[in-house]
C-alpha positions as CSV (number, residue, x, y, z in Angstrom):
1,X,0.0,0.0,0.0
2,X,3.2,2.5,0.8
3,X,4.6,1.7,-2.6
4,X,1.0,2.5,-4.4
5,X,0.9,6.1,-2.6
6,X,4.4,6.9,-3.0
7,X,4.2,6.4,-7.0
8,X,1.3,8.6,-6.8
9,X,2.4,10.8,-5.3
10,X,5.7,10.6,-7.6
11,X,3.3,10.6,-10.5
12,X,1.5,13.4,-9.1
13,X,4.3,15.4,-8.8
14,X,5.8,14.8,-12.0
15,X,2.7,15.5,-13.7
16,X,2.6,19.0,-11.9
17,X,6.2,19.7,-13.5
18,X,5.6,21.3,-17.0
19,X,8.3,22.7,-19.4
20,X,8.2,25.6,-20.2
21,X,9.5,27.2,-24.0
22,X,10.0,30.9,-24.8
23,X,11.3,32.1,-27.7
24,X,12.6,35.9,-27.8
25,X,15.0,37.2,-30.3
26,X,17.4,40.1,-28.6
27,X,17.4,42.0,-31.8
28,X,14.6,42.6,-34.3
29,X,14.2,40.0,-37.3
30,X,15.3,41.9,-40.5
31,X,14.8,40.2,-44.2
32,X,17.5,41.8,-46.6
33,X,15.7,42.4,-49.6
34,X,19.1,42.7,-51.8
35,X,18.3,39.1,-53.8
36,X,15.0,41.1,-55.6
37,X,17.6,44.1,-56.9
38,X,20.3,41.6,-57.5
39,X,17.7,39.7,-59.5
40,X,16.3,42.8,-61.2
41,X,20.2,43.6,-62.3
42,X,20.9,40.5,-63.9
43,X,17.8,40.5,-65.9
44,X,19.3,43.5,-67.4
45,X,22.6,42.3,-68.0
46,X,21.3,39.1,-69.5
47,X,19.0,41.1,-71.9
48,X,21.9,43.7,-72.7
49,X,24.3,40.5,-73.4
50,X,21.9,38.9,-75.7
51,X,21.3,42.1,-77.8
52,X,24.9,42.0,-77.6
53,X,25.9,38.5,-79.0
54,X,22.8,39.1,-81.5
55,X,24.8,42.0,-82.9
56,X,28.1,40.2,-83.3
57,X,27.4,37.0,-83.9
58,X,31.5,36.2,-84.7
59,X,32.6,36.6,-80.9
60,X,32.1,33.3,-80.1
């Protein structure tokens, strides 16, 4: 009967602990936006290079 009561009461007090989970960043979250420009920039080039090789068709 002692052993029945003192795993309650372990189980009990187990139960009672809960874990606890906080997430805080120290500095604000920033998304660099430099991949949309960089993007935008090689479209250009890409479209600048094929008028380019369109033009002088012997470069390569």
């Amino acid at each position: 009967m002692k052993q029945l009561l003192l795993s309650l009461l372990a189980a009990s007090a187990l139960a009672g602990c809960t874990h606890r989970i906080e997430v805080a960043a120290k500095e604000p979250i920033t998304i660099n936006m430099n991949l949309k420009i960089d993007h935008e920039i090689r479209v250009k080039v890409d479209k600048e290079l094929d008028t380019l090789f369109e033009e002088n068709e012997s470069l390569f």
